[in-house]
C-alpha positions as CSV (number, residue, x, y, z in Angstrom):
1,X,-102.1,144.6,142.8
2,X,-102.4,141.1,144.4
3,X,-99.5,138.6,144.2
4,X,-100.0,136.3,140.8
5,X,-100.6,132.7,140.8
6,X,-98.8,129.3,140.2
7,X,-99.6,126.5,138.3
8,X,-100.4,124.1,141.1
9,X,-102.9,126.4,143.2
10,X,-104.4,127.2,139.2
11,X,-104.5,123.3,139.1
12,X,-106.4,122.4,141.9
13,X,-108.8,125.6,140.7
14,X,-109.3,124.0,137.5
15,X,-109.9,120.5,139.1
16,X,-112.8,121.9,141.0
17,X,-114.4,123.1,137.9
18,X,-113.8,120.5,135.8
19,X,-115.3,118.1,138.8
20,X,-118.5,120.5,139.0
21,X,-118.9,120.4,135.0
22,X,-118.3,116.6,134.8
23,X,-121.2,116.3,138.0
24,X,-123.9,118.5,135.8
25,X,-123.2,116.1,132.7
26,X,-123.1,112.9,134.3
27,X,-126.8,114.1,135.7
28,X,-127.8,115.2,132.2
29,X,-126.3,112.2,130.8
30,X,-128.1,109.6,133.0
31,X,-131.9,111.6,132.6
32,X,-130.9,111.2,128.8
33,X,-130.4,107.6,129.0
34,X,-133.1,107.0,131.4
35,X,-135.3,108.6,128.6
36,X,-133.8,107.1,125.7
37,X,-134.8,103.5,127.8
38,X,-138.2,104.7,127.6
39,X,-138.7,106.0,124.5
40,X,-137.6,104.0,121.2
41,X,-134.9,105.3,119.4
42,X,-133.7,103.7,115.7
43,X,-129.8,102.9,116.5
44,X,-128.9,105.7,113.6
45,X,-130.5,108.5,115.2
46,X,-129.0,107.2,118.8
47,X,-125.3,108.1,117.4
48,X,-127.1,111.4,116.4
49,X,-128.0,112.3,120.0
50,X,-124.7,111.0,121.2
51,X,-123.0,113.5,118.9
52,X,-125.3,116.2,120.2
53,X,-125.0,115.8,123.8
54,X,-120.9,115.7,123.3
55,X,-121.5,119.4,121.7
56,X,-124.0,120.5,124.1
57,X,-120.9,119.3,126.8
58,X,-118.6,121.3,124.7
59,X,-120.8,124.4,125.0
60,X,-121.5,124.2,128.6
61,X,-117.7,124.2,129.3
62,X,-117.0,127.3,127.5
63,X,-120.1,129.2,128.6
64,X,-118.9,128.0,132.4
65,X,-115.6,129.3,131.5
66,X,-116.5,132.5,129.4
67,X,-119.4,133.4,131.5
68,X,-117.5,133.4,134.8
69,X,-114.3,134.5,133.8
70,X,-116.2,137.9,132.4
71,X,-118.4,138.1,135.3
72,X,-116.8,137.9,138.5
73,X,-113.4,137.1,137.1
74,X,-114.2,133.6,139.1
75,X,-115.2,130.3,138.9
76,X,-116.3,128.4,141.5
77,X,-113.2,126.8,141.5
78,X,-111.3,130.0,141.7
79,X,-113.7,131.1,144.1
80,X,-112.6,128.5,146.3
81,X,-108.6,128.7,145.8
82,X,-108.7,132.3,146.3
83,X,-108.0,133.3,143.0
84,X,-109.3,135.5,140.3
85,X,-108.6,135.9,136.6
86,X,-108.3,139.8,134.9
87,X,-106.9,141.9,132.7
88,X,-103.5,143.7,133.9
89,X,-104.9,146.3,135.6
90,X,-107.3,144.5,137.6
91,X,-110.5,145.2,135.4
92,X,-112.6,141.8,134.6
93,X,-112.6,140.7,131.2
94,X,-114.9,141.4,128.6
95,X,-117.0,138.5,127.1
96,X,-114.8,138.3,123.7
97,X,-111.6,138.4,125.8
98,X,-113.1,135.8,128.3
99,X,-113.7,133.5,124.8
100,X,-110.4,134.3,123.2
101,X,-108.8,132.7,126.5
102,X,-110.6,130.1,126.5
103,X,-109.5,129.5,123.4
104,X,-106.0,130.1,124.8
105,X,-106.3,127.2,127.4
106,X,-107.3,124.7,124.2
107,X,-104.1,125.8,122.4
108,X,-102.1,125.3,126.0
109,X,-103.6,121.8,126.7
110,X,-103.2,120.4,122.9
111,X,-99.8,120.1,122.8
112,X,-99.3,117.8,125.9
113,X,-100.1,120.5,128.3
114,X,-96.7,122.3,126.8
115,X,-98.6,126.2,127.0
116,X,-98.7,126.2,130.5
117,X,-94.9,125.5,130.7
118,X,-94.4,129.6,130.7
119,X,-96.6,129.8,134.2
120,X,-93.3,128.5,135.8
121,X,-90.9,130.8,134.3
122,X,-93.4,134.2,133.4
123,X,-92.5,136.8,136.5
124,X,-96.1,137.0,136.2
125,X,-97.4,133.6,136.0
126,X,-98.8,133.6,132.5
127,X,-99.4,130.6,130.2
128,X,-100.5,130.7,126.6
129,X,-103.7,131.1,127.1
130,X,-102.8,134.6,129.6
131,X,-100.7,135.6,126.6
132,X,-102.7,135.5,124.2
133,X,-105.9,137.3,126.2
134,X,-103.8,139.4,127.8
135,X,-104.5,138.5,130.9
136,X,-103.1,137.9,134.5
137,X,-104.2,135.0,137.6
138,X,-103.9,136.4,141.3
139,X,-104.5,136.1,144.6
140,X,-108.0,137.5,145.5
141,X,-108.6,136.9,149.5
């Protein structure tokens, strides 16, 4: 099995994706105001449409994570820093387990970022989110 992963290379990983995610919804977000200056909107159903674009951004995140994660075990951004996220032995995750960490990395980032703590003290780089998905980060050249 490869070598597992620290929290700064996971970082910079999860950097890149969140950069990638924020690019696709600052497009979707500018074609939706270009569209709302065309077309008139009363001011109530505005805050509607505000409300649904912040959940359509909510699901796009977890379906980049989830989908990824249980495909290739990558994300672009892992792609790029050489690492790959699976189960112990080395199998990618199943959708449901993909979710459940996702999950996991909400719970480690809600209480000021304290669930990732363990990643610097786990002899196999887990955080929260690893432990409860059972799951592992490593290198994958």
């Amino acid at each position: 099995m490869s070598s597992y992963v620290g929290l700064v290379t996971r970082t910079f990983a999860f950097a890149l994706d969140a950069a990638m995610l924020t690019l696709v919804a600052v497009v979707a977000g500018v074609g939706a105001a270009l569209v709302l200056a065309v077309v008139h909107v009363a001011g109530d159903l505005r805050a509607v449409v505000a409300a649904i674009g912040c959940v359509v951004y909510a699901l796009w995140t977890a379906t980049w994570f989830v989908v990824f994660w249980s495909t290739t075990g990558q994300t672009p951004g892992n792609r790029a820093m050489h690492i790959r996220v699976c189960d112990p032995s080395g199998s990618t995750l199943s959708p449901a387990r993909a979710l459940l960490r996702f999950g996991g990395v909400l719970l480690a980032a809600f209480p000021l970022f304290l669930g990732f703590l363990p990643i610097l003290f786990d002899d196999r780089r887990r955080g929260l989110q690893d432990f409860i998905a059972h799951t592992v980060v490593v290198d994958h050249p």
